[in-house]
Backbone as ProteinMPNN parsed JSONL, in Angstrom:
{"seq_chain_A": "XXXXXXXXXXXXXXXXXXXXXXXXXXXXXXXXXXXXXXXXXXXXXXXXXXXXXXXXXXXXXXXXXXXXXXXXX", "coords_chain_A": {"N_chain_A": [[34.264, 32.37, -62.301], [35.097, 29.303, -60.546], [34.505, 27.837, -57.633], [37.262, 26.439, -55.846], [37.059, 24.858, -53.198], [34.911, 23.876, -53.627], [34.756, 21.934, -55.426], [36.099, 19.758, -54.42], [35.739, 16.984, -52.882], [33.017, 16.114, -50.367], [33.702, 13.654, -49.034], [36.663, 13.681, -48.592], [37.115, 15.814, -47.585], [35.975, 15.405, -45.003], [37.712, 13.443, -44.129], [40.553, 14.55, -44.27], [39.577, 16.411, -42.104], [39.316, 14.34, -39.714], [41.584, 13.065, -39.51], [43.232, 15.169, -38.942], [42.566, 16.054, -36.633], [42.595, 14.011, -34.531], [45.571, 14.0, -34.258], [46.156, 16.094, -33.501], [45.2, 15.941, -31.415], [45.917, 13.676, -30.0], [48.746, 14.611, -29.933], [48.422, 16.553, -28.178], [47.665, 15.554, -25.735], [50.077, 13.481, -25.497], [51.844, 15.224, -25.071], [51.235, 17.182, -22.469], [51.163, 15.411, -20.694], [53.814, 14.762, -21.065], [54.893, 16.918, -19.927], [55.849, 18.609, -21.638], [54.822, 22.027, -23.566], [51.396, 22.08, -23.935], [49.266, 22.944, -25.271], [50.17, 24.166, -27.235], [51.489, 22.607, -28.945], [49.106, 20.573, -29.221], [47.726, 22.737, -30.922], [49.218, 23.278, -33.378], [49.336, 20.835, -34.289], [47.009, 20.763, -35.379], [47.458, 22.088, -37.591], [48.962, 20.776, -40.187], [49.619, 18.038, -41.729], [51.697, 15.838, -42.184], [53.652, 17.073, -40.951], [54.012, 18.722, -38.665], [53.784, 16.78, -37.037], [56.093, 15.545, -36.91], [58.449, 17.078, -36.309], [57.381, 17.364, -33.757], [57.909, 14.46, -32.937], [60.768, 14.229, -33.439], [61.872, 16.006, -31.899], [60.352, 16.753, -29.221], [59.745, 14.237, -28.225], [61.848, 13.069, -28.902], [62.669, 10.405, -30.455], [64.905, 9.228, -31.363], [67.152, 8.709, -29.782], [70.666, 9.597, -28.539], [72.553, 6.505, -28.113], [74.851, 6.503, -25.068], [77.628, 5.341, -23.893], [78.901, 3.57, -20.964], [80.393, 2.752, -18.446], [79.889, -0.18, -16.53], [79.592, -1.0, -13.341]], "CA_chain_A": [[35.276, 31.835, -61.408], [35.163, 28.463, -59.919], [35.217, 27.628, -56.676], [38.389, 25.237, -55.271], [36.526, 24.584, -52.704], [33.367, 23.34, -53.684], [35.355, 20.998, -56.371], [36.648, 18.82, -53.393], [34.741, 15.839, -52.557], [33.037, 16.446, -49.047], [33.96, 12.531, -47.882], [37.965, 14.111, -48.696], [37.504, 17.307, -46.369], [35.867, 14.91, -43.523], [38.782, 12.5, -43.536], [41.151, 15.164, -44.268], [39.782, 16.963, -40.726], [39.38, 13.57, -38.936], [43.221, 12.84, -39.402], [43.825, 16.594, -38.117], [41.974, 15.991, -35.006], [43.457, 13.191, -34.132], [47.081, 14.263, -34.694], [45.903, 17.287, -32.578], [44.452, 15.679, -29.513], [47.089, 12.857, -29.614], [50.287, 15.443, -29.27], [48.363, 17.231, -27.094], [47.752, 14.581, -24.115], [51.126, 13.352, -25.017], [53.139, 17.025, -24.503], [50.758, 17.26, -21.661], [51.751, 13.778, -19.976], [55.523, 14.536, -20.593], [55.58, 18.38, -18.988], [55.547, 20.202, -22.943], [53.837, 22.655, -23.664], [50.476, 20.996, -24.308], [48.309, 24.063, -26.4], [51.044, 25.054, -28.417], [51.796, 21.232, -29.423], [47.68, 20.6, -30.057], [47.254, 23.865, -32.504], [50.46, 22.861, -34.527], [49.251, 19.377, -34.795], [46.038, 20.748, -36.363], [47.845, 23.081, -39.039], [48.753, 20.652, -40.88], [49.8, 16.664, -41.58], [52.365, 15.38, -40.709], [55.007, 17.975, -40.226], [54.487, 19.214, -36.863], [54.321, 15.554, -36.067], [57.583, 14.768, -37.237], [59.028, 18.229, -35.548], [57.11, 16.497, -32.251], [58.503, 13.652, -32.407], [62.073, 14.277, -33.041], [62.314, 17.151, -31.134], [59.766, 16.931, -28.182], [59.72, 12.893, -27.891], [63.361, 12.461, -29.091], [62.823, 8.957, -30.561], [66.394, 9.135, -31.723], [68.313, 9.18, -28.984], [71.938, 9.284, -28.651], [73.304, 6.393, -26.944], [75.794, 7.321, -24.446], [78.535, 4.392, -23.59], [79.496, 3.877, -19.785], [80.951, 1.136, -17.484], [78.452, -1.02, -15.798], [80.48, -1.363, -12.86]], "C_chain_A": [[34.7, 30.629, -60.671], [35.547, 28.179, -58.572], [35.933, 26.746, -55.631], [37.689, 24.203, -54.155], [35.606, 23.365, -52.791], [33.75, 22.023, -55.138], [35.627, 19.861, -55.609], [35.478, 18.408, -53.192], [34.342, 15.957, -51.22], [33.55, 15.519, -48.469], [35.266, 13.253, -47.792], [38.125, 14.891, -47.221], [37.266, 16.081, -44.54], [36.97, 14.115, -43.183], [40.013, 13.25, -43.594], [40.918, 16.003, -42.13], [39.526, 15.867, -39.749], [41.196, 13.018, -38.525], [43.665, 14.199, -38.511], [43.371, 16.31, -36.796], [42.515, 14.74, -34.102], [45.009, 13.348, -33.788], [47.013, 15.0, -33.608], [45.725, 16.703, -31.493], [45.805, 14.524, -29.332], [48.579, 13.749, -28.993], [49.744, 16.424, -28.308], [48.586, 16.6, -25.523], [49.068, 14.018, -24.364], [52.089, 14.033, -24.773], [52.527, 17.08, -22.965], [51.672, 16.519, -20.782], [52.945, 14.289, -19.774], [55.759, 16.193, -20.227], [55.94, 19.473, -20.775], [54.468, 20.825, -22.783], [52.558, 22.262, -24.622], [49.729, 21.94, -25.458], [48.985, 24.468, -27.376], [51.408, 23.708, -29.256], [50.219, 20.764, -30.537], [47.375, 21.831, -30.807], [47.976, 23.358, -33.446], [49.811, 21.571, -34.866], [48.014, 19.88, -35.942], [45.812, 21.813, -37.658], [48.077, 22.637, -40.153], [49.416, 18.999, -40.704], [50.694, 16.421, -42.566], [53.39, 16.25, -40.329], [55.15, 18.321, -39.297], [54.287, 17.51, -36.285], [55.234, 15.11, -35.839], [58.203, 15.419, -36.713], [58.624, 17.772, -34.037], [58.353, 15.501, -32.014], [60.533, 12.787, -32.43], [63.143, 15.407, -32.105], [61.496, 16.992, -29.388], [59.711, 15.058, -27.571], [61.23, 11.99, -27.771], [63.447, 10.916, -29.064], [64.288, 8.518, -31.076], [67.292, 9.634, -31.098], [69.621, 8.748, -28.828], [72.435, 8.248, -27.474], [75.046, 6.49, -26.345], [76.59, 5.231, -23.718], [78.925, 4.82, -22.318], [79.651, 2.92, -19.122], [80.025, 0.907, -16.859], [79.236, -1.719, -14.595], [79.41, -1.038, -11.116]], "O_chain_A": [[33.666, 30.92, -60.069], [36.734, 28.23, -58.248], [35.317, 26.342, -54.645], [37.768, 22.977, -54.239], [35.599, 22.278, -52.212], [32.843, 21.367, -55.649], [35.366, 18.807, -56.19], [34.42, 19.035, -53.243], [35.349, 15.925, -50.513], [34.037, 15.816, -47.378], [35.294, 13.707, -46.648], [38.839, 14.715, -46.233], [37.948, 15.991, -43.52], [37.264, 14.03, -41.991], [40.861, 12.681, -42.906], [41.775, 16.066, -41.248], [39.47, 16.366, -38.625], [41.712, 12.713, -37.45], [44.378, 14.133, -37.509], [44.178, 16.443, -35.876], [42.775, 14.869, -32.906], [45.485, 12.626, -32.912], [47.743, 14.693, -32.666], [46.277, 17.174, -30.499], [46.613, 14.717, -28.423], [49.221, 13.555, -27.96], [50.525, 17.106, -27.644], [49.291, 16.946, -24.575], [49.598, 13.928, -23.256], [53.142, 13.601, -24.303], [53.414, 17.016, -22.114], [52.707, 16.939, -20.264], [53.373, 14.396, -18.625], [56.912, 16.619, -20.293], [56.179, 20.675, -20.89], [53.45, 20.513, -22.165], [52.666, 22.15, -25.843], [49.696, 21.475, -26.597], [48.507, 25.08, -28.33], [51.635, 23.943, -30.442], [50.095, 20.653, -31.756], [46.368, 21.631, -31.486], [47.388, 22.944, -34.445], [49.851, 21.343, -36.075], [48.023, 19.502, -37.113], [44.856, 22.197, -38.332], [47.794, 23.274, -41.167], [49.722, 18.685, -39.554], [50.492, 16.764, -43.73], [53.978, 16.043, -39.267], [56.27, 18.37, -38.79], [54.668, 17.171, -35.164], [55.494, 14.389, -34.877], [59.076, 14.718, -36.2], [59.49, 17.812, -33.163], [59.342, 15.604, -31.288], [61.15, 11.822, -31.98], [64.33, 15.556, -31.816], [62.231, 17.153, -28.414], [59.633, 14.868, -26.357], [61.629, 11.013, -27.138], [63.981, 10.229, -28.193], [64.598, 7.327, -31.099], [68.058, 10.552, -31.387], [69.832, 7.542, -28.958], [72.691, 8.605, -26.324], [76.088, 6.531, -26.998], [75.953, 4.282, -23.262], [79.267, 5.989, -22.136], [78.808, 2.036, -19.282], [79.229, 1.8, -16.568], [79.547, -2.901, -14.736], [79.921, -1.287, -10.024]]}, "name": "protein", "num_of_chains": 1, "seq": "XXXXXXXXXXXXXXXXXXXXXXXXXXXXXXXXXXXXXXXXXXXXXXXXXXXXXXXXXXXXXXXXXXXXXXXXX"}
């Protein structure tokens, strides 16, 4: 038996967990900053790339927000 592992190139795994850590500490200080929940934001970030970023940032950042029409009066 072979192991999956040990087939992977080590530079792969380091830039594979340098992207995670990043992702991680970034949504953490920015859930932090905006009043989310900051520990539960930084684990998710470092589960996996990019999906809990994209679940961040249309859900917890709401870069697509609805605008709302109103007299400027």
């Amino acid at each position: 038996m072979s192991n999956e592992l040990s087939s992977t190139p080590f530079w792969l795994c380091v830039v594979i967990a340098f992207i995670l850590i990043c992702q991680s500490s970034w949504m953490f200080w920015d859930a932090r900053k905006r009043g989310y929940n900051a520990w539960l934001w930084g684990i998710l970030g470092l589960i996996q790339f990019p999906t809990y970023l994209i679940i961040y940032l249309f859900f917890a950042r709401k870069i697509f927000k609805r605008k709302v029409s109103g007299s400027n009066s």
